[in-house]
Residue frames relative to the residue before (quaternion, step in Angstrom):
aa qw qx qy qz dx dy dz
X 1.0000 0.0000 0.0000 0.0000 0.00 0.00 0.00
X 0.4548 -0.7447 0.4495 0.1912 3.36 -1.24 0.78
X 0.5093 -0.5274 0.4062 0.5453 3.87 -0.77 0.70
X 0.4497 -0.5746 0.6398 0.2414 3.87 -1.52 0.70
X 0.2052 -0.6848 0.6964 0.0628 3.38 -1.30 0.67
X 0.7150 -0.5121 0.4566 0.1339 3.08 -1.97 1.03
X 0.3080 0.7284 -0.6119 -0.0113 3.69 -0.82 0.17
X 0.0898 -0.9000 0.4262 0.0164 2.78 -0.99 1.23
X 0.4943 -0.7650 0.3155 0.2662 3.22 -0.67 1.83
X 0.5178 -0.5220 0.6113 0.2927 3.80 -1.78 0.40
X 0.4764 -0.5861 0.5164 0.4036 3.35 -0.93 0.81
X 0.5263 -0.7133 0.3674 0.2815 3.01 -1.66 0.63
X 0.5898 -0.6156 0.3092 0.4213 3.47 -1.13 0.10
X 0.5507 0.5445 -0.4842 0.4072 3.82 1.12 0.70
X 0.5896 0.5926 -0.2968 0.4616 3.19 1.60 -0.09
X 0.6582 0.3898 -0.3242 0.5565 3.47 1.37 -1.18
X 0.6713 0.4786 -0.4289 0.3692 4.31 0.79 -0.02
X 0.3068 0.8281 -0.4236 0.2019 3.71 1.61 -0.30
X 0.4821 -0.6681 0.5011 0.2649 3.61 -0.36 -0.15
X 0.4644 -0.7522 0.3352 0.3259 3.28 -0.38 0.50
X 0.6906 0.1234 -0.0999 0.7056 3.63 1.72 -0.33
X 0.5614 -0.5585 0.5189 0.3219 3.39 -1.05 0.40
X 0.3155 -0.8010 0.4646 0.2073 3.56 -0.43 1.07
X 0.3209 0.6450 -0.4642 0.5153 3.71 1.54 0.75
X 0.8209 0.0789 -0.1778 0.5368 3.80 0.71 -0.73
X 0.2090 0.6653 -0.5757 0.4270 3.18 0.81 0.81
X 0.7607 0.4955 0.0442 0.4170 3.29 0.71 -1.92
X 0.6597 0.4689 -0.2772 0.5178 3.01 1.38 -0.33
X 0.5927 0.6745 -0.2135 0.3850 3.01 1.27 -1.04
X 0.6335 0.4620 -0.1622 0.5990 3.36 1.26 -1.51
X 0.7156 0.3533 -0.4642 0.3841 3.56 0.38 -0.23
X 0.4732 0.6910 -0.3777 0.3950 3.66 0.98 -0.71
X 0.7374 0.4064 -0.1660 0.5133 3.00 0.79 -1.67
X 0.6229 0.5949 -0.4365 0.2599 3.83 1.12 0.19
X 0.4617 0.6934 -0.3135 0.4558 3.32 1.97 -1.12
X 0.7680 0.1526 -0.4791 0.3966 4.00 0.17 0.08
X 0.4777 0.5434 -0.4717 0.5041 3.79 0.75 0.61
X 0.5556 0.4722 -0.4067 0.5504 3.49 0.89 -0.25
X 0.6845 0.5544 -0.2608 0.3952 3.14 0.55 -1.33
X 0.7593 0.3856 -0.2185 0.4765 3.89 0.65 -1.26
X 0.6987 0.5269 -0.2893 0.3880 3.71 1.09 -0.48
X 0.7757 0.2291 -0.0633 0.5847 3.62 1.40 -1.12
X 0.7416 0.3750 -0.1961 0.5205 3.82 0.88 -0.27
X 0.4216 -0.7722 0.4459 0.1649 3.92 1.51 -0.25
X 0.1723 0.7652 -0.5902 0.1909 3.42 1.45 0.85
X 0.4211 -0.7145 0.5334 0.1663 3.48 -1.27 0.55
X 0.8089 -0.4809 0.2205 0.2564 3.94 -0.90 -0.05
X 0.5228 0.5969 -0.0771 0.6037 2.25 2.11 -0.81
X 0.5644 0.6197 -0.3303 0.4339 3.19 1.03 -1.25
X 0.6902 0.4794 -0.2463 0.4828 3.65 0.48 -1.90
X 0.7105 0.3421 -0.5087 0.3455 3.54 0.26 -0.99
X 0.6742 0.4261 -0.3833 0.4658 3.74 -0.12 -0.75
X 0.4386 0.4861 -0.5734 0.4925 3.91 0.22 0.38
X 0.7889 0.4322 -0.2555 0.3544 2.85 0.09 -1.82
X 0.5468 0.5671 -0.4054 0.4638 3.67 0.84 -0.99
X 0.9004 0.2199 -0.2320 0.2950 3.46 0.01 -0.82
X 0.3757 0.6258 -0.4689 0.4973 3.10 1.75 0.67
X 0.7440 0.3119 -0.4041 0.4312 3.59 0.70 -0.59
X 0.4774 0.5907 -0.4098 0.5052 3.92 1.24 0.01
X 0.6154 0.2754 -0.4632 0.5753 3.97 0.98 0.32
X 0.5404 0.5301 -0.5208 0.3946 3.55 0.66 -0.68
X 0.7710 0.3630 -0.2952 0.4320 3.84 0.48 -0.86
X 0.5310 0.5318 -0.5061 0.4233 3.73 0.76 -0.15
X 0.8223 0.4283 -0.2458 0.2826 3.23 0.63 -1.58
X 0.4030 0.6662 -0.4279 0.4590 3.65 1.70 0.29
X 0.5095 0.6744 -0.3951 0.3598 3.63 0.75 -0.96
X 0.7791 0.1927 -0.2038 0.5607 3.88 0.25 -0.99
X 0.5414 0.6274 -0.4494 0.3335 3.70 1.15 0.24
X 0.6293 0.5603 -0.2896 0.4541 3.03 1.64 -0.95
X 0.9120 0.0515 -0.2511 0.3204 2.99 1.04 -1.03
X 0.1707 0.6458 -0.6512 0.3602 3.24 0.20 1.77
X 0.7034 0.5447 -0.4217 0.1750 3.60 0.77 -1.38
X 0.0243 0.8975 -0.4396 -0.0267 3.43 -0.52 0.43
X 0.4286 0.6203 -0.4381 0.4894 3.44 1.42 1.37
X 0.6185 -0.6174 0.4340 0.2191 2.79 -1.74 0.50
X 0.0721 0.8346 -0.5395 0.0845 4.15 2.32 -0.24
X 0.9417 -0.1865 0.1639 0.2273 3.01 -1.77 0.71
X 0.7250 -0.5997 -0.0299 0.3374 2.85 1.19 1.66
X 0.1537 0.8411 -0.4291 0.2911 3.33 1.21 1.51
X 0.5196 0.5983 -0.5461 0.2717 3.80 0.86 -0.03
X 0.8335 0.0261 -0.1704 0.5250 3.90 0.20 0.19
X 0.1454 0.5865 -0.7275 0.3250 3.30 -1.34 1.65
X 0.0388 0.7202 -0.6890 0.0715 2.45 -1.61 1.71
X 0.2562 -0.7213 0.6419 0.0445 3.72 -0.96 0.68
X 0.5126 -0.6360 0.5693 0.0925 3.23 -1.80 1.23
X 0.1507 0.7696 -0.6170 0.0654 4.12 0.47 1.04
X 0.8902 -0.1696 0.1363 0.4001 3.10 -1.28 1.33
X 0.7214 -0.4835 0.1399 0.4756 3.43 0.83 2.10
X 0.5831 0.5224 -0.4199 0.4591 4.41 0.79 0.24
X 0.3223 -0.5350 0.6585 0.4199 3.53 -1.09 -0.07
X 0.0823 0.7487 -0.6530 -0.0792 3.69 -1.66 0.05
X 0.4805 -0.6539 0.5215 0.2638 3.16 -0.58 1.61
X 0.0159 -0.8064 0.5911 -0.0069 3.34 -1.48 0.74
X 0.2612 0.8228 -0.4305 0.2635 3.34 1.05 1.10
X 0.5508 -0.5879 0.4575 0.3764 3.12 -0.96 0.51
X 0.7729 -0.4809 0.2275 0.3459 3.63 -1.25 0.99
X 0.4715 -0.7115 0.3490 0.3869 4.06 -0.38 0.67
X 0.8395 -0.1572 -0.0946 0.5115 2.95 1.40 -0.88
X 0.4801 -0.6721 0.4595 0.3266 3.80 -0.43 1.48
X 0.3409 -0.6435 0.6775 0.1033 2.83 -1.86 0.37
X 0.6055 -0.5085 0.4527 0.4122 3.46 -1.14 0.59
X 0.8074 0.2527 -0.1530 0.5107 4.03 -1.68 0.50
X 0.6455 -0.5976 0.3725 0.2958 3.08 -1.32 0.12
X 0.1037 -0.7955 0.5969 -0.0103 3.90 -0.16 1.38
X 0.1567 -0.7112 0.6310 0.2675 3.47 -1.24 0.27
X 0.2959 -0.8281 0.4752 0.0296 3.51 -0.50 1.23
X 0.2907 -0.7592 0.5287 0.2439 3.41 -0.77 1.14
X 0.3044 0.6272 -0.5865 0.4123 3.84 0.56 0.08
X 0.6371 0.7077 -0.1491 0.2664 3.46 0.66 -1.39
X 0.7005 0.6112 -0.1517 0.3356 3.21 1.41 -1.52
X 0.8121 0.3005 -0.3184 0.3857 3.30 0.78 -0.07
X 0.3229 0.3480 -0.7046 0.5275 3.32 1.16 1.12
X 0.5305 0.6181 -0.5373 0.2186 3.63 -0.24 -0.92
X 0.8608 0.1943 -0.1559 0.4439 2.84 0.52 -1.55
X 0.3887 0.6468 -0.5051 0.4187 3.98 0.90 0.35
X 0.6352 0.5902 -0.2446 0.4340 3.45 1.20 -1.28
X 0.5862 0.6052 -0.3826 0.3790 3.48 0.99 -1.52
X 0.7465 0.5795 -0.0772 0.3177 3.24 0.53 -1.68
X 0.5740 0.4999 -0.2841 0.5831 3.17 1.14 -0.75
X 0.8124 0.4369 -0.1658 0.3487 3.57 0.11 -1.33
X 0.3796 0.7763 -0.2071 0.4587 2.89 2.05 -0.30
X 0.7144 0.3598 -0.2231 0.5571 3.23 0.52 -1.60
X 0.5531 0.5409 -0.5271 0.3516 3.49 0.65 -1.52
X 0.7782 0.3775 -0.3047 0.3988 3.70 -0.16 -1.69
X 0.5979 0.5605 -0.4754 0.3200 3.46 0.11 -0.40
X 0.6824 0.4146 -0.1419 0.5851 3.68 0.60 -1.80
X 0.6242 0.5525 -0.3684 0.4116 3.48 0.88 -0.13
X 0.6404 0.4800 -0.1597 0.5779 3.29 1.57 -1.06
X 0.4966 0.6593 -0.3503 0.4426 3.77 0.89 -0.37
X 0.6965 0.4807 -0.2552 0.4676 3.49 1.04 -1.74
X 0.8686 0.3476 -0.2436 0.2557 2.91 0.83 -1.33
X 0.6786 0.5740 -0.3234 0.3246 3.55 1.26 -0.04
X 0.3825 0.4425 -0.3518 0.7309 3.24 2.65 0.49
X 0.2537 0.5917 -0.7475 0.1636 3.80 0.15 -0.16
X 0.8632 0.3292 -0.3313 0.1914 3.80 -0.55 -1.15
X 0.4679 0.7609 -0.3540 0.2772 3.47 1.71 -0.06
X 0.7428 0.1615 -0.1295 0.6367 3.16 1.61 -0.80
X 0.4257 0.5351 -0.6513 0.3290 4.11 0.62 0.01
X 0.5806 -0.4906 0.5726 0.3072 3.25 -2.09 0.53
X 0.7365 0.2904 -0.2811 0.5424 3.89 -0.82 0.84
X 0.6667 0.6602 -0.2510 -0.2381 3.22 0.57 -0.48
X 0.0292 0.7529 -0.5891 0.2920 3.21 0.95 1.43
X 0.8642 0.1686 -0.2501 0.4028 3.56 0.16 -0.21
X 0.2241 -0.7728 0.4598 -0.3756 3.30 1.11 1.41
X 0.0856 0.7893 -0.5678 -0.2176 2.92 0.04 -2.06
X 0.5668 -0.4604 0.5338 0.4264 3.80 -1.92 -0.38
X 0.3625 -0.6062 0.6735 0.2181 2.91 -1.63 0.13
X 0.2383 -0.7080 0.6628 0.0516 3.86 -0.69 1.12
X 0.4390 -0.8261 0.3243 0.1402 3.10 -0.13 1.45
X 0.5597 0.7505 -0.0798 0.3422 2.92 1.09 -1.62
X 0.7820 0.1632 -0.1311 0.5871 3.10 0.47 -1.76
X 0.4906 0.6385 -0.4034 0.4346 3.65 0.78 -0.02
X 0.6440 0.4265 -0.3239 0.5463 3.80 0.77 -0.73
X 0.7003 0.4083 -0.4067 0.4212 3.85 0.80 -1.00
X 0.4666 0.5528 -0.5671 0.3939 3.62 1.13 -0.03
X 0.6287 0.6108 -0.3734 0.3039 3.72 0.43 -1.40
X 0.6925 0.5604 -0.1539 0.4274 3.29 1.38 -1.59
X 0.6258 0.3812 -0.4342 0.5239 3.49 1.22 -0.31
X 0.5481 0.6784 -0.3241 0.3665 3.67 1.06 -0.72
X 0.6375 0.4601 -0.3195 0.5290 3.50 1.06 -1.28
X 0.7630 0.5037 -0.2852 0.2876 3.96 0.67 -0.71
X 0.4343 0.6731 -0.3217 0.5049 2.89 1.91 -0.51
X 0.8117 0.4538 -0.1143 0.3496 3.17 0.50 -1.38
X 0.6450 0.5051 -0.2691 0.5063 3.10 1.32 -0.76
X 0.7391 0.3444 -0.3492 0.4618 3.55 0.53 -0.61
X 0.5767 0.4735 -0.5447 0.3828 3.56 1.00 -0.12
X 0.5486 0.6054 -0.3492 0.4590 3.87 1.21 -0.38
X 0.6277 0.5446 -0.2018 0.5184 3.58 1.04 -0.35
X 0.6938 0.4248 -0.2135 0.5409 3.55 0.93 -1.30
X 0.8214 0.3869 -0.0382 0.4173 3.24 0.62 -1.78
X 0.7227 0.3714 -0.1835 0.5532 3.55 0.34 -0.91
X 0.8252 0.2903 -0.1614 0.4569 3.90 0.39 -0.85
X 0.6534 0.4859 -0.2672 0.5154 3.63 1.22 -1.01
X 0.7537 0.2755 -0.2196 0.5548 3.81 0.48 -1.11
X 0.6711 -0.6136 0.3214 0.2643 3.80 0.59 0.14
X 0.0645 0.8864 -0.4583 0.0082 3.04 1.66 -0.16
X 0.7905 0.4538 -0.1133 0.3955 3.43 0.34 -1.91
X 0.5759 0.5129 -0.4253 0.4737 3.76 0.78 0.26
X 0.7628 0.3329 -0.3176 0.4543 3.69 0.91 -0.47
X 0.6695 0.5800 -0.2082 0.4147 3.80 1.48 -0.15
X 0.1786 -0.7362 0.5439 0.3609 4.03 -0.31 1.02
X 0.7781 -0.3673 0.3997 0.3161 2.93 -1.59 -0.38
X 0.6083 0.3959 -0.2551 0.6390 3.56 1.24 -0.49
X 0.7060 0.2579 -0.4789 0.4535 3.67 0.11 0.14
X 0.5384 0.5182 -0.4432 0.4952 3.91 0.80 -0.55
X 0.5683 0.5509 -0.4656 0.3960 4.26 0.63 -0.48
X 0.7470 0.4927 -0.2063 0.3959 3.26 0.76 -1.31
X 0.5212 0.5267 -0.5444 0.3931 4.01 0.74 -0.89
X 0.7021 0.4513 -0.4850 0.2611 3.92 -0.56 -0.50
X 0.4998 0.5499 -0.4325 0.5107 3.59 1.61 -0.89
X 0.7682 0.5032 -0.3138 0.2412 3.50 0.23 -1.17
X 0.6699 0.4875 -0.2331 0.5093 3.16 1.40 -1.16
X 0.7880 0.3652 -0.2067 0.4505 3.68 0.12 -1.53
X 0.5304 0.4809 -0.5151 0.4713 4.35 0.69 -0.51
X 0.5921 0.6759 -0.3302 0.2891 3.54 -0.35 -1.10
X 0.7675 0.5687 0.0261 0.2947 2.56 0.86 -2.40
X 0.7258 0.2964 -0.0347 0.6198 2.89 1.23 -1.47
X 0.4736 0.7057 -0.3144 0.4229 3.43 0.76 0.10
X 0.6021 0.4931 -0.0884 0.6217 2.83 1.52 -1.68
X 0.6709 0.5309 -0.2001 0.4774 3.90 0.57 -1.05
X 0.6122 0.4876 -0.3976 0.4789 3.78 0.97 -0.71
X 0.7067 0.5903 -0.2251 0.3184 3.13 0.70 -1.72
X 0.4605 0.5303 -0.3082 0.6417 3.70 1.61 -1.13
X 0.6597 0.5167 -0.3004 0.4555 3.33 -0.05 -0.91
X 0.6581 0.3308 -0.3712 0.5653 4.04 0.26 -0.65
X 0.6122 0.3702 -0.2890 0.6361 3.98 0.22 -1.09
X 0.6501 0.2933 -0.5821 0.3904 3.98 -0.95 0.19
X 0.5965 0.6073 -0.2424 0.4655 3.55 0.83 -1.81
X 0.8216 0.3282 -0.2668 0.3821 3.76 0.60 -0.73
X 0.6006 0.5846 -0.2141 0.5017 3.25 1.62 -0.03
X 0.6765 -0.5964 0.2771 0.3313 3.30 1.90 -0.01
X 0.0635 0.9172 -0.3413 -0.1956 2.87 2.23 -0.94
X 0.3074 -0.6668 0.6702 -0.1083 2.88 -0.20 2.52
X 0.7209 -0.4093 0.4714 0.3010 3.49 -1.73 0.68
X 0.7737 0.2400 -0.2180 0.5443 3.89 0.12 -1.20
X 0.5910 0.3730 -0.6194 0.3576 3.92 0.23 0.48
X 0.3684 0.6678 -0.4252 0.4873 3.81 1.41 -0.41
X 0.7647 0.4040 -0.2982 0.4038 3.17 0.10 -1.08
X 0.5162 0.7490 -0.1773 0.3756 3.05 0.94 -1.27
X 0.7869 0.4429 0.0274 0.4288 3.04 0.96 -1.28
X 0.4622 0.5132 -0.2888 0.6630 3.61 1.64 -0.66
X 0.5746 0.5081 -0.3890 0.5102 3.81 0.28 -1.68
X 0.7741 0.4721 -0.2554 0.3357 3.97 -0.29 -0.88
X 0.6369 0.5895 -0.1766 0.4643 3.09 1.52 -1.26
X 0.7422 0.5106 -0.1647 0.4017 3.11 1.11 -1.10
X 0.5710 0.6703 -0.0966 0.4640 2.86 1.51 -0.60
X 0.7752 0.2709 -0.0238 0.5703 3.09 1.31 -0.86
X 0.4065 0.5409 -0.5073 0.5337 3.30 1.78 0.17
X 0.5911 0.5605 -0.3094 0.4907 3.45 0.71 -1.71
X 0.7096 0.2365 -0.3844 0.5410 3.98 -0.68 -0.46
X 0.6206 0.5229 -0.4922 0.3149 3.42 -0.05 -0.62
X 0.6399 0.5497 -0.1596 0.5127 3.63 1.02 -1.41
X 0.6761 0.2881 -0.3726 0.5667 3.89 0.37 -0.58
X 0.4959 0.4894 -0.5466 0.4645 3.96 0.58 -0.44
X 0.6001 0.5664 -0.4462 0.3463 3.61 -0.14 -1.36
X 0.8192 0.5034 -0.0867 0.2607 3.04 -0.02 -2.16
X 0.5832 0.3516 -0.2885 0.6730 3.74 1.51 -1.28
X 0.7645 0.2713 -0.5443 0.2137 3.88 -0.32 0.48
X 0.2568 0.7028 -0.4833 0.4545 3.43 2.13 0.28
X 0.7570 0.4624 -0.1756 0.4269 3.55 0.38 -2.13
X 0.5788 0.5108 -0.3676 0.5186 3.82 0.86 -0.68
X 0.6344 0.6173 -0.2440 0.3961 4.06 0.64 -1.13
X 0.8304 0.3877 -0.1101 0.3847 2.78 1.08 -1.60
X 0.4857 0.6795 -0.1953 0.5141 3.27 2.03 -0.69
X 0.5608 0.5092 -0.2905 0.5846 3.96 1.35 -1.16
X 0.8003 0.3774 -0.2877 0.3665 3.84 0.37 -1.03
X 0.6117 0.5716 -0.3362 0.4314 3.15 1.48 -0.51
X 0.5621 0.5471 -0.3517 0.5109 3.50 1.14 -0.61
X 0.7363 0.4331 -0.3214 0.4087 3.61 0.48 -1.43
X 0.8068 0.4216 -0.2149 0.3538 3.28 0.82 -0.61
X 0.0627 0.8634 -0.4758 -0.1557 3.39 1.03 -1.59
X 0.6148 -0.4002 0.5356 0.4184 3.66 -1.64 -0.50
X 0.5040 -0.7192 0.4768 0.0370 3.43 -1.20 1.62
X 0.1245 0.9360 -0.3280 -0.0298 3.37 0.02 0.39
X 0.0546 0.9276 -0.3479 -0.1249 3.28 0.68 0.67
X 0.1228 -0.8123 0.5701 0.0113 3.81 -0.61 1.52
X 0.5032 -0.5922 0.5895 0.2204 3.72 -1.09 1.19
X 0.3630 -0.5913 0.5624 0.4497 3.46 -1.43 0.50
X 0.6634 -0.4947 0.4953 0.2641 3.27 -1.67 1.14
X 0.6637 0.4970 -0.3989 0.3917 4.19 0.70 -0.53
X 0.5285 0.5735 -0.4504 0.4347 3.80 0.94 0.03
């Protein structure tokens, strides 16, 4: 018998038509993002109100990274060697030497995890500072408004489900975390939630100077959503792109005997 040879298969073509997010949290997502439009159209949430939602929407976005990081256990868009200066040490931050089938959380992992915590930490804090002084220095700000706590937390709560089940569908169900290192999975919340909220402050100065009438509120969610949504299919199509590169490089092994034996 002759030595067997390798062939290795092209991904298939239900894989290259997948979607890039799972139109289950898609949908979720958009509803979440409906509860502060509910809120500003039928209950009179104020400016204030939205910003601290949002704030603590992007304070689940960073919790729910934490087991993302450490789960991620590819090599994505060049993650096999990274190292980082924590508190005057080197610390290796590669992705795990050797994965394990299913979804594992991997202490190797922990000190991005926890380099990440910290960082995102301050971000949300000093983020939260602005936004619970926002009205000290916006133009108008008398109409600012309160913040109704209450319904404001059940936003967070619709946020945390959004997010979580897209982590569940997307990140754990479609595999997400096999094609992503740990150092590129740290960074997606910068990409997704700065922007975001960046974008939202700025709305936030120009509603606040307008007196913040009811339909710039609105006005504002509509945008939000919008950009939450694109933000989310971005995420997801460089997950599906990652995962598409490793499938090519790698494919399904097949070993076949020569047929003369």
């Amino acid at each position: 018998m002759s030595p067997s040879r390798s062939i290795s298969s092209p991904p298939s073509a239900a894989t290259e038509s997948r979607p890039v997010s799972s139109p289950v949290s898609l949908a979720a997502l958009a509803a979440a993002n409906l509860v502060p439009l509910v809120g500003v159209v039928w209950f009179d949430w104020s400016l204030k109100a939205l910003l601290v939602a949002y704030w603590l929407e992007s304070g689940v976005v960073g919790l729910l990274n934490v087991p993302k990081i450490l789960a991620a256990s590819g090599h994505g868009d060049g993650g096999s060697s990274i190292n980082a200066t924590v508190n005057g040490r080197q610390v290796d931050l590669s992705p795990p030497d050797d994965p394990r089938d299913g979804f594992h959380l991997y202490p190797s992992n922990v000190p991005i995890a926890g380099f990440f915590a910290m960082h995102y930490g301050i971000f949300w804090v000093v983020h939260g500072v602005f936004v619970w002084s926002f009205d000290a220095f916006a133009p108008g700000g008398g109409a600012v408004g309160g913040v109704p706590l209450g319904a404001v937390f059940l936003a967070a709560g619709a946020t945390l489900l959004s997010h979580g089940g897209s982590f569940a569908v997307n990140f754990v169900g479609r595999e997400e975390y096999r094609s992503v290192s740990p150092g590129t999975q740290m960074s997606e919340p910068y990409r997704r939630v700065v922007v975001l909220h960046l974008t939202i402050i700025l709305g936030a100065f120009l509603v606040a100077a307008s007196g913040a009438p009811a339909a710039a509120l609105v006005v504002m969610v509509v945008v939000k959503t919008a950009l939450d949504a694109g933000a989310h299919r971005r995420e997801h199509a460089r997950a599906k792109t990652r995962g598409d590169r490793d499938g090519e490089s790698t494919g399904e092994r097949i070993e076949v005997g020569d047929a003369s034996t």
